[in-house]
C-alpha positions as CSV (number, residue, x, y, z in Angstrom):
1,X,18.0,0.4,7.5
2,X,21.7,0.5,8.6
3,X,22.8,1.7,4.8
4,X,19.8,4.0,3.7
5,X,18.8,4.7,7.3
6,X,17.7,8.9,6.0
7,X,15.9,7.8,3.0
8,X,14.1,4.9,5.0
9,X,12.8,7.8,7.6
10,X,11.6,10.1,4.9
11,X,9.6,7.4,3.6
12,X,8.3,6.1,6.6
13,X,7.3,9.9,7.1
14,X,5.7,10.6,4.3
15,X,3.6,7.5,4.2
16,X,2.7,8.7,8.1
17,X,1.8,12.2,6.6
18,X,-0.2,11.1,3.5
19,X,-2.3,9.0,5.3
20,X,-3.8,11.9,8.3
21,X,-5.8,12.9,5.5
22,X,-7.6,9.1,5.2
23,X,-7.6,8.6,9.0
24,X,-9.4,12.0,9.6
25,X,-12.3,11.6,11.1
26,X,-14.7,14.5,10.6
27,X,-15.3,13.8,6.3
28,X,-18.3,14.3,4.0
29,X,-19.5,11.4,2.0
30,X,-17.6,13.0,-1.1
31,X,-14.1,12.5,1.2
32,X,-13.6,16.7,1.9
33,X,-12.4,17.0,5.3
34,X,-14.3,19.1,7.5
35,X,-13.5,21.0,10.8
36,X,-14.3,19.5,14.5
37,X,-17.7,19.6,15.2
38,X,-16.8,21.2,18.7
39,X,-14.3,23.1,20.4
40,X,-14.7,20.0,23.2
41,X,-13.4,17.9,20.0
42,X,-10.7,20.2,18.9
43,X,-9.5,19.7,22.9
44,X,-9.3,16.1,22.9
45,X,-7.3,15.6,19.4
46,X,-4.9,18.4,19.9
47,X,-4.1,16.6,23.8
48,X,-4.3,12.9,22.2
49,X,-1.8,14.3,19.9
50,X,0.5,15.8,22.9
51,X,0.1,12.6,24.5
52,X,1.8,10.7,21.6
53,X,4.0,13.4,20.5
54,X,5.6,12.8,24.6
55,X,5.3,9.1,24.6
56,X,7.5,9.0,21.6
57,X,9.8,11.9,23.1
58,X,10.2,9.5,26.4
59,X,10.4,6.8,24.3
60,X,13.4,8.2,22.4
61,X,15.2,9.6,25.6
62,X,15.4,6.2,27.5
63,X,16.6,4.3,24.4
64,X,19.6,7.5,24.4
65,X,20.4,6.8,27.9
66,X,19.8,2.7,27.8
67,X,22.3,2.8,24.5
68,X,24.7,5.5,26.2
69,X,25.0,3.3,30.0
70,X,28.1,1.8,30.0
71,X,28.3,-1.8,30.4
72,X,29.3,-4.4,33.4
73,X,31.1,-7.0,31.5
């Protein structure tokens, strides 16, 4: 990870992308995806995803500020 640290994220990414499409949950027996059966649905996946998308943000900005504290030796 240290030497091929960019090539190692794109990766990880598209692994992460490629498999929405298998985790989705509204599908047809034949595998085509298919929209939210409500708007109620829509809601709740759109805000899970905020949640995550600021739990990694926070996650991201205390490791900055843990890494950038200086140190009491």
């Amino acid at each position: 990870l240290e030497h091929r640290h960019a090539l190692t994220m794109s990766v990880l990414t598209g692994l992460m992308i490629g498999s929405v499409r298998a985790l989705w949950p509204w599908q047809t027996e034949e595998r085509d995806l298919l929209p939210p059966p409500s708007a109620l649905d829509f809601v709740l996946l759109a805000g899970l995803a905020l949640v995550g998308f600021v739990a990694v943000t926070l996650l991201v900005y205390a490791g900055r500020r843990r890494d950038a504290a200086p140190t009491a030796d």
